[in-house]
PDB file of N, CA, C and O in Angstrom:
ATOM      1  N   UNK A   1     -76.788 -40.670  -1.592  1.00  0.00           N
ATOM      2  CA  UNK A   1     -76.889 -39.322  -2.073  1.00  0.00           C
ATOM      3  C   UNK A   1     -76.129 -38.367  -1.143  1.00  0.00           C
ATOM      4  O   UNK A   1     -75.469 -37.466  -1.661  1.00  0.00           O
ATOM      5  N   UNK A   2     -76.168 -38.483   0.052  1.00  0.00           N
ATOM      6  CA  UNK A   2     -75.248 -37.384   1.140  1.00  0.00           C
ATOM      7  C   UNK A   2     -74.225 -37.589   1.113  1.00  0.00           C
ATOM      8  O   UNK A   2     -73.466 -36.746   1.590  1.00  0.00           O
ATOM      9  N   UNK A   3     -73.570 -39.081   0.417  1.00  0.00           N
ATOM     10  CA  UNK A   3     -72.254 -39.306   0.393  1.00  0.00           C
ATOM     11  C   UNK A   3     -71.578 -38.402  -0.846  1.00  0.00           C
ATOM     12  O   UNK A   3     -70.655 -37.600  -0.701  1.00  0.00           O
ATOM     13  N   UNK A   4     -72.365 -38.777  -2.289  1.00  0.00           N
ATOM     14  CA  UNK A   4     -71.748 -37.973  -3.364  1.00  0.00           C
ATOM     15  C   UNK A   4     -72.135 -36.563  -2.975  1.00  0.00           C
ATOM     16  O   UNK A   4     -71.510 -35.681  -3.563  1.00  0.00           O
ATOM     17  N   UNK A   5     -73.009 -36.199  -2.131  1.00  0.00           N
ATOM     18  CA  UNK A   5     -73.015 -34.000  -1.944  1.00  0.00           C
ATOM     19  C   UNK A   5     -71.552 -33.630  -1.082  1.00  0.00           C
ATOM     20  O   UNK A   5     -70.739 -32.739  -1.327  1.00  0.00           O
ATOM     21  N   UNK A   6     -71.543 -34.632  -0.013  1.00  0.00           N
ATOM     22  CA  UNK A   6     -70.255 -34.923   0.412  1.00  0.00           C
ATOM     23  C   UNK A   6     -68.887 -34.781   0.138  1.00  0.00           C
ATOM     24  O   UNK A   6     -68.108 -34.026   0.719  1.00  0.00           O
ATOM     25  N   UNK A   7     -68.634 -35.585  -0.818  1.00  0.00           N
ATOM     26  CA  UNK A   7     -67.624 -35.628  -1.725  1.00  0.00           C
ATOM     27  C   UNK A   7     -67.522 -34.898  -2.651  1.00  0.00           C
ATOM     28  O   UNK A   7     -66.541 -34.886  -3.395  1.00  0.00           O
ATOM     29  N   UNK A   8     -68.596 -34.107  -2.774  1.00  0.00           N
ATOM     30  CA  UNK A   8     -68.082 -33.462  -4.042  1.00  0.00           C
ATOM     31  C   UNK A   8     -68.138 -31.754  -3.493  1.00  0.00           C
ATOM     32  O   UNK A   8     -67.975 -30.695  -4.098  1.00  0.00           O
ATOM     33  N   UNK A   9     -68.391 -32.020  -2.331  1.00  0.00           N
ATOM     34  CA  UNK A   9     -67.972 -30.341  -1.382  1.00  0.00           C
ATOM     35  C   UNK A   9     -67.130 -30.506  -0.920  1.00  0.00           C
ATOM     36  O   UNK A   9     -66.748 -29.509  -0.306  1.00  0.00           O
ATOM     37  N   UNK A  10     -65.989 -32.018  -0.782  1.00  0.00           N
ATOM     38  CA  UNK A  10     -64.924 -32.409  -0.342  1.00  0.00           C
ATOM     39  C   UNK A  10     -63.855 -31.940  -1.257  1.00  0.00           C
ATOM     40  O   UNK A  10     -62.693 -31.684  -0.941  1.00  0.00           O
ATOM     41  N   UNK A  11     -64.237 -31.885  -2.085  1.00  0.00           N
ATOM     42  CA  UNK A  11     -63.145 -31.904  -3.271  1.00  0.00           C
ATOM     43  C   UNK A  11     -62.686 -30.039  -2.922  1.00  0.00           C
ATOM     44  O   UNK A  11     -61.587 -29.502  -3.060  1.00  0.00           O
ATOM     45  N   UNK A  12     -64.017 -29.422  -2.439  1.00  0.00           N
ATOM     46  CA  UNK A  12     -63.682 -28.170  -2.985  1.00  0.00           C
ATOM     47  C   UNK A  12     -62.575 -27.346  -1.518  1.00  0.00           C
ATOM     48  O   UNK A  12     -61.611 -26.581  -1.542  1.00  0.00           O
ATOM     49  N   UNK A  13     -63.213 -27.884  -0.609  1.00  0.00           N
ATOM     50  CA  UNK A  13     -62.436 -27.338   0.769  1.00  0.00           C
ATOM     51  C   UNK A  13     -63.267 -29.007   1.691  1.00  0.00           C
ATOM     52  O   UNK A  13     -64.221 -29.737   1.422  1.00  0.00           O
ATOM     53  N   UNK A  14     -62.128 -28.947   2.921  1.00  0.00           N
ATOM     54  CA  UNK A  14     -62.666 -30.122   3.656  1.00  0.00           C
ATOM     55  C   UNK A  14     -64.171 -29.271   4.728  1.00  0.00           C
ATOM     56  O   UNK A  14     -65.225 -29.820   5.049  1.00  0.00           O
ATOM     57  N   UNK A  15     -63.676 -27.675   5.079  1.00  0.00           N
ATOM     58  CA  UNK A  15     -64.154 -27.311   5.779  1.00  0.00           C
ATOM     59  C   UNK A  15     -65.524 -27.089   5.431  1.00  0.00           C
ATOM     60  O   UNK A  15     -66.495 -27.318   6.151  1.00  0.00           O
ATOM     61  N   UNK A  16     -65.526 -26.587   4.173  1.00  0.00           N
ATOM     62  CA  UNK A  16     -67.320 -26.609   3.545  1.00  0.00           C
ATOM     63  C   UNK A  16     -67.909 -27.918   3.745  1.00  0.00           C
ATOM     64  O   UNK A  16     -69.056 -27.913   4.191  1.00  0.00           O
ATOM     65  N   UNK A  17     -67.201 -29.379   3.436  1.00  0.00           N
ATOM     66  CA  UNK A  17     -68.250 -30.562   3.268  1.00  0.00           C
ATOM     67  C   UNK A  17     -68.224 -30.540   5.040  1.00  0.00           C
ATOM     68  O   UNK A  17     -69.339 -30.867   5.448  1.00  0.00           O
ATOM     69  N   UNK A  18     -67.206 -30.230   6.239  1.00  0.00           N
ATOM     70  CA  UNK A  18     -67.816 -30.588   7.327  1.00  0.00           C
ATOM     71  C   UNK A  18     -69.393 -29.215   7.318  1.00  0.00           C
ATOM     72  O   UNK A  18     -70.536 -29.666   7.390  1.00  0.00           O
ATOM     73  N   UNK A  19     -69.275 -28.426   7.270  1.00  0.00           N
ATOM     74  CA  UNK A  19     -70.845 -27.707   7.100  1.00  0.00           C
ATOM     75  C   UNK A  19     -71.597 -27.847   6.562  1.00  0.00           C
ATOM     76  O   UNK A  19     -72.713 -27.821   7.081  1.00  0.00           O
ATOM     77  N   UNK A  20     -71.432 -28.085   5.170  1.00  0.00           N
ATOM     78  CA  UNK A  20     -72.336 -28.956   4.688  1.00  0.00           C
ATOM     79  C   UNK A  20     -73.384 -30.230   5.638  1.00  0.00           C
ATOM     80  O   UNK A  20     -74.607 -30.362   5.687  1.00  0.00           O
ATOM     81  N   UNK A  21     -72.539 -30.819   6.136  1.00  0.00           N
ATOM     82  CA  UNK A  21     -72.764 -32.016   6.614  1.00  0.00           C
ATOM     83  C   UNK A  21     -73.885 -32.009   8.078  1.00  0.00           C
ATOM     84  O   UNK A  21     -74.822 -32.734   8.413  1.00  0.00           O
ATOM     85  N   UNK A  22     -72.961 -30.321   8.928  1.00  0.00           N
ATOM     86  CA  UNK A  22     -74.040 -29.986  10.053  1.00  0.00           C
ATOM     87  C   UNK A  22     -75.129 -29.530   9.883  1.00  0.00           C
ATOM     88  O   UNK A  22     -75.951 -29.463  10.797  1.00  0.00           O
ATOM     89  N   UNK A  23     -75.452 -28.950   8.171  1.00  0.00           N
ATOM     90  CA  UNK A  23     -76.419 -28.237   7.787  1.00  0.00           C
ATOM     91  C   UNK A  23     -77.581 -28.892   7.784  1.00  0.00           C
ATOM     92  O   UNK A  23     -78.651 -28.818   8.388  1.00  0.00           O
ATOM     93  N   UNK A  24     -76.913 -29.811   6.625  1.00  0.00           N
ATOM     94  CA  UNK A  24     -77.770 -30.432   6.294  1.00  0.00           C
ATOM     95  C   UNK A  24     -78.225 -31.849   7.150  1.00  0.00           C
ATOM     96  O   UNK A  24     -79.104 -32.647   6.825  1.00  0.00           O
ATOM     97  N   UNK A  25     -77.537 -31.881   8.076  1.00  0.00           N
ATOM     98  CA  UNK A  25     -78.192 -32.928   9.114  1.00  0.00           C
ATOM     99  C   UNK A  25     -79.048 -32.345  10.146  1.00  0.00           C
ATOM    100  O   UNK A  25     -79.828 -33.005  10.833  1.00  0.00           O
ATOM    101  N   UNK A  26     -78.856 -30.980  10.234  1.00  0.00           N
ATOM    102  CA  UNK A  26     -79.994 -30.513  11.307  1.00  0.00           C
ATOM    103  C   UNK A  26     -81.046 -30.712  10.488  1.00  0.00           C
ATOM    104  O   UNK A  26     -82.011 -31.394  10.831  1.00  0.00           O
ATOM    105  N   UNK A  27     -80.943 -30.108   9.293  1.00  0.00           N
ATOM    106  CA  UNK A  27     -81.964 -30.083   8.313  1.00  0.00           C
ATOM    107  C   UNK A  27     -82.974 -31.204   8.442  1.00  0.00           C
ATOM    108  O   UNK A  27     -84.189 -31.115   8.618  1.00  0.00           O
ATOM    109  N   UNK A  28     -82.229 -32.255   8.321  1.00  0.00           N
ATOM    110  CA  UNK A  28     -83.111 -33.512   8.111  1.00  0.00           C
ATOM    111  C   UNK A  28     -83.509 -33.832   9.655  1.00  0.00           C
ATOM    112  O   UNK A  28     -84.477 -34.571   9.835  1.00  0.00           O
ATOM    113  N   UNK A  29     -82.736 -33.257  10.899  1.00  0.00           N
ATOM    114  CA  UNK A  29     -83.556 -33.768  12.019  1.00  0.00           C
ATOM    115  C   UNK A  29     -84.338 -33.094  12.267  1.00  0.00           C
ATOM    116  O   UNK A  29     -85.084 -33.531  13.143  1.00  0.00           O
ATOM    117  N   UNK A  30     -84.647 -31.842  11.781  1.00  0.00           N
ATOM    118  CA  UNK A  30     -85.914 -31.156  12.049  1.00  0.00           C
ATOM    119  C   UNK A  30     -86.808 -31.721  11.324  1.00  0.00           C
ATOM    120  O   UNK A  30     -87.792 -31.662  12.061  1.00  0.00           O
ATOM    121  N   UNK A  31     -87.174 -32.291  10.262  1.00  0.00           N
ATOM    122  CA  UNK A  31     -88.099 -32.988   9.228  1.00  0.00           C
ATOM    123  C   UNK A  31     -88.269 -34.240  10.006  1.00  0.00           C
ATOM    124  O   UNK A  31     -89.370 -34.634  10.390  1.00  0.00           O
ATOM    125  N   UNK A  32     -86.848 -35.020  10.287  1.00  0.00           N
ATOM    126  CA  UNK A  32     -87.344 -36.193  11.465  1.00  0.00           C
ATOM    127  C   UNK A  32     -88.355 -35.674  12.437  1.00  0.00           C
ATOM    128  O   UNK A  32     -89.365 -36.335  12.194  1.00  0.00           O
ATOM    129  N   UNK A  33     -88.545 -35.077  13.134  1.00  0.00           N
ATOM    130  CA  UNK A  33     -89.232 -34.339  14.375  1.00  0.00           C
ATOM    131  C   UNK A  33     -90.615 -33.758  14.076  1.00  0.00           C
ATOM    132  O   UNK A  33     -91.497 -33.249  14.768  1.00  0.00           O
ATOM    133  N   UNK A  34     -90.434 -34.082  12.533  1.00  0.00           N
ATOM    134  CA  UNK A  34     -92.082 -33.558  12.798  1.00  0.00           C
ATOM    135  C   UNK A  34     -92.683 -34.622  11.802  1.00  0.00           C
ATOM    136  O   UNK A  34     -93.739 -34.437  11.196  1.00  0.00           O
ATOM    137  N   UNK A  35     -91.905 -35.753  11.694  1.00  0.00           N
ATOM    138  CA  UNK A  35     -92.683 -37.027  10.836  1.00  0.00           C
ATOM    139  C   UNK A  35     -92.185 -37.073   8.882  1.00  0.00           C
ATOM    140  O   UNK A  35     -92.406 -37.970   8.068  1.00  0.00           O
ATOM    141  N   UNK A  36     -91.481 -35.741   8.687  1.00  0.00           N
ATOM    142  CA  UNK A  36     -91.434 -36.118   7.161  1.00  0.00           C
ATOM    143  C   UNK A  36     -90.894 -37.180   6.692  1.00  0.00           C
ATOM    144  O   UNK A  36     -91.287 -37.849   5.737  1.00  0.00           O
ATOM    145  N   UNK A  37     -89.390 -37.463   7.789  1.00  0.00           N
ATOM    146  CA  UNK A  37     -88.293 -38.569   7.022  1.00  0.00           C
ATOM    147  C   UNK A  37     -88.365 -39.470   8.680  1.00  0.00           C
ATOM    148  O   UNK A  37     -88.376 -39.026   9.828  1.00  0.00           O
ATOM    149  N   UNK A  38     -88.397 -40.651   8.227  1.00  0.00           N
ATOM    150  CA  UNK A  38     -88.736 -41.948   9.810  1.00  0.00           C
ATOM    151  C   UNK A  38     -86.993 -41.603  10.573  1.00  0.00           C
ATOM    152  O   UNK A  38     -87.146 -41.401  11.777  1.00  0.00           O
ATOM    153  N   UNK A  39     -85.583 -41.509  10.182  1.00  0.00           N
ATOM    154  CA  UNK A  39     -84.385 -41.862   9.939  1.00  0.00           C
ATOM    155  C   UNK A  39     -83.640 -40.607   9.369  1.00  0.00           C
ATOM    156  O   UNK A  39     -83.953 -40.233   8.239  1.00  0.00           O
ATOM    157  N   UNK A  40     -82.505 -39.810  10.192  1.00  0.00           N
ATOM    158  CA  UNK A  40     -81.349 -38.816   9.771  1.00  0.00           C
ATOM    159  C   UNK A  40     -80.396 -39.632   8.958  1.00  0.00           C
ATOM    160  O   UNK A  40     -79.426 -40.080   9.569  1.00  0.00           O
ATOM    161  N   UNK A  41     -80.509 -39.909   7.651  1.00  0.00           N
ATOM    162  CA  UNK A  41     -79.275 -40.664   6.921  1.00  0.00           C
ATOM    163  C   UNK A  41     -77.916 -39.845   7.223  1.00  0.00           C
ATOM    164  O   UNK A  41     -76.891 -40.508   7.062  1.00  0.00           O
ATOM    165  N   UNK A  42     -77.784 -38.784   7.549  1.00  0.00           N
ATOM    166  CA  UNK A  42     -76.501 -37.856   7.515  1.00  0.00           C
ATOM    167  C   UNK A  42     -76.219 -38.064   8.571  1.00  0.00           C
ATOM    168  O   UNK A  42     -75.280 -37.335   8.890  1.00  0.00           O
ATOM    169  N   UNK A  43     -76.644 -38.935   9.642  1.00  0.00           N
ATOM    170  CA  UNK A  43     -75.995 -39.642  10.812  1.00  0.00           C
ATOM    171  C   UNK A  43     -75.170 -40.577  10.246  1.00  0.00           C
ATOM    172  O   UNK A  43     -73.975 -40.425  10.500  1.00  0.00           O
ATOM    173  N   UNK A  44     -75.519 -41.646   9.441  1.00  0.00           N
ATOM    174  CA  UNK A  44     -74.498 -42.505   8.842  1.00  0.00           C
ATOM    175  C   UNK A  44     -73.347 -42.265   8.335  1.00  0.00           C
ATOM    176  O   UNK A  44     -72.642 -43.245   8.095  1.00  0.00           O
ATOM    177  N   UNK A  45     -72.813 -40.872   8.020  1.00  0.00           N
ATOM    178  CA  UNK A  45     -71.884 -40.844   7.218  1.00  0.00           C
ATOM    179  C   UNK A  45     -70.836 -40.734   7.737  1.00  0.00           C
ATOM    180  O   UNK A  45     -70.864 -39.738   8.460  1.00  0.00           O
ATOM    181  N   UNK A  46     -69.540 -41.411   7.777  1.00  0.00           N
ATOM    182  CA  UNK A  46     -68.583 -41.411   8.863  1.00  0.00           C
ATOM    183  C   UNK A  46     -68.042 -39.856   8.986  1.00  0.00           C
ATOM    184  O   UNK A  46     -68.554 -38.845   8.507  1.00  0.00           O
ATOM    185  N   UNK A  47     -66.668 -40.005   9.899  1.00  0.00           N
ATOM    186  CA  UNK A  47     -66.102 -38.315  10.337  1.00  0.00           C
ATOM    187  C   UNK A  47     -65.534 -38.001   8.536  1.00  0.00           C
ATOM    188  O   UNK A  47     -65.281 -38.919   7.757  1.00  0.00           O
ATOM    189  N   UNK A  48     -65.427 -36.428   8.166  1.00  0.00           N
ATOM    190  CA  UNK A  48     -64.860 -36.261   7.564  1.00  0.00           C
ATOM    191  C   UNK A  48     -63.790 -35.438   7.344  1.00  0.00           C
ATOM    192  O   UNK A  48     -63.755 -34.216   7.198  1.00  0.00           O
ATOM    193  N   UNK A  49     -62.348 -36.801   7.332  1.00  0.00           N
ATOM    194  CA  UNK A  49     -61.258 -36.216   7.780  1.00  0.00           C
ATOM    195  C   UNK A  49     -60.388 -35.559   6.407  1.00  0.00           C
ATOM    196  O   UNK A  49     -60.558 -35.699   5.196  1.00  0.00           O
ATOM    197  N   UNK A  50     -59.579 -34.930   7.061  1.00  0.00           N
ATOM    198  CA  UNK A  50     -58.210 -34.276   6.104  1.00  0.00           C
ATOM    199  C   UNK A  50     -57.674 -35.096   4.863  1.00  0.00           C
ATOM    200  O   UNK A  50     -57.357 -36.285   4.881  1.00  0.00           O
ATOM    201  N   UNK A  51     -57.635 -34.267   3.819  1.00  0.00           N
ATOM    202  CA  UNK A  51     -56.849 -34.923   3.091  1.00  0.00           C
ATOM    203  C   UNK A  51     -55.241 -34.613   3.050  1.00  0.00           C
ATOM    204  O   UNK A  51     -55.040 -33.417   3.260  1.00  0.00           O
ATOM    205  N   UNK A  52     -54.209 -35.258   2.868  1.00  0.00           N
ATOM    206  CA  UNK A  52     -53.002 -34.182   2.652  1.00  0.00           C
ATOM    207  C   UNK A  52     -52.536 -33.569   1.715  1.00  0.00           C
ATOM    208  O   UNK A  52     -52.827 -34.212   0.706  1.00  0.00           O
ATOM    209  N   UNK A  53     -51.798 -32.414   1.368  1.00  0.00           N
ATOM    210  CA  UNK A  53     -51.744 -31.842   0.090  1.00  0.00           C
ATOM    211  C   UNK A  53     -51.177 -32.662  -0.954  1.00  0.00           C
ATOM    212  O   UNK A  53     -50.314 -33.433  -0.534  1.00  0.00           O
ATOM    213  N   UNK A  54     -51.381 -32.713  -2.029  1.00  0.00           N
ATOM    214  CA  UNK A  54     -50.918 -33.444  -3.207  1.00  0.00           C
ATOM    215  C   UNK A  54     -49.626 -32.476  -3.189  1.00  0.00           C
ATOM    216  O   UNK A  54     -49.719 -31.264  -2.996  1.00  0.00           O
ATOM    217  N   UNK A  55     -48.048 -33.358  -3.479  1.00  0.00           N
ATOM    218  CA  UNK A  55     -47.075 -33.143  -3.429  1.00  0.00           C
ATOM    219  C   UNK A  55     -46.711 -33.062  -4.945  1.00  0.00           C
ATOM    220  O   UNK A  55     -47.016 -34.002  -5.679  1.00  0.00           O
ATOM    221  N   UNK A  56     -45.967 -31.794  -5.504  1.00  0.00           N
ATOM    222  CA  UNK A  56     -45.787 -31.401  -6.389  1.00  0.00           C
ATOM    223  C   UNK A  56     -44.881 -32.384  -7.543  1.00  0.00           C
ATOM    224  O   UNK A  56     -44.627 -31.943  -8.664  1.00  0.00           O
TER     225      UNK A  56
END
């Protein structure tokens, strides 16, 4: 599931899915920290790099 929110904030700018990504991983380590979720899945998700422009 963090992969397709990921990708599909990827599509729109690279820079939103990297915030996305810090957001919502603090998100989930604060819920880690107080027992909701055992595991930060948004640790797993590799770097997310550049795409290059599609050439006309």
């Amino acid at each position: 599931m963090v992969h397709r929110l990921l990708d599909a904030t990827q599509h729109e700018t690279v820079s939103g899915a990297r915030t996305t990504k810090v957001v919502s991983s603090g998100m989930i380590r604060l819920a880690a920290r107080h027992g909701a979720v055992a595991v930060n899945p948004v640790r797993e998700v590799g770097q997310i790099k550049d795409t290059p422009p599609a050439t006309p």
